[in-house]
N, C-alpha and C positions, 0 to 999 in steps of 0.2 A: 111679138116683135119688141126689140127691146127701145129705149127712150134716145134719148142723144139731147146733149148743150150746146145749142149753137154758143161756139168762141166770141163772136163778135156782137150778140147781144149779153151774156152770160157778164153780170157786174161783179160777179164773188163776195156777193152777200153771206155766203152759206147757209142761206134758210133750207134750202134743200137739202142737206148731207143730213141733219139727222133724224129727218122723215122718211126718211130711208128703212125700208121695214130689214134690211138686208145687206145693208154698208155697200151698196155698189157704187156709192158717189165720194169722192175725192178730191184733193184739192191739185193742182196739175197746173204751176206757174201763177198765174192772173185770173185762172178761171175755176170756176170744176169741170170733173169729165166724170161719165156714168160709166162703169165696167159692163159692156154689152151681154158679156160671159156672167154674170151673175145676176142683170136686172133680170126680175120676174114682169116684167109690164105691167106695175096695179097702176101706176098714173099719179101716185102720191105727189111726186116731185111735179108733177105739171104744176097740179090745184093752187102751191105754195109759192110759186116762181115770180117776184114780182115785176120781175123785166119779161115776161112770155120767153123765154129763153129755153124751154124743155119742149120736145115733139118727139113723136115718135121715129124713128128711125127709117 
């Protein structure tokens, strides 16, 4: 199952985009957004998130 940003915690730090083993996170306005269609689910982006803003989908 792939991950998902919640918008409304999501600060757009970018810490997460380039822990990204796979480029499926983006930058999309104010926040990032994870591409469902190419996350593999390792959980990188959770571990790094400092707002808890990554969950699974």
């Amino acid at each position: 199952m792939a991950y998902k940003i919640d918008e409304s915690k999501c600060v757009n730090c970018a810490v997460c985009e380039p822990e990204c083993p796979v480029g499926s996170i983006s930058e999309s306005g104010n926040t990032r957004i994870i591409d469902e269609n190419t996350c593999i689910s390792c959980g990188t982006c959770v571990g790094v998130c400092p707002s808890g803003a990554i969950a699974e989908a």
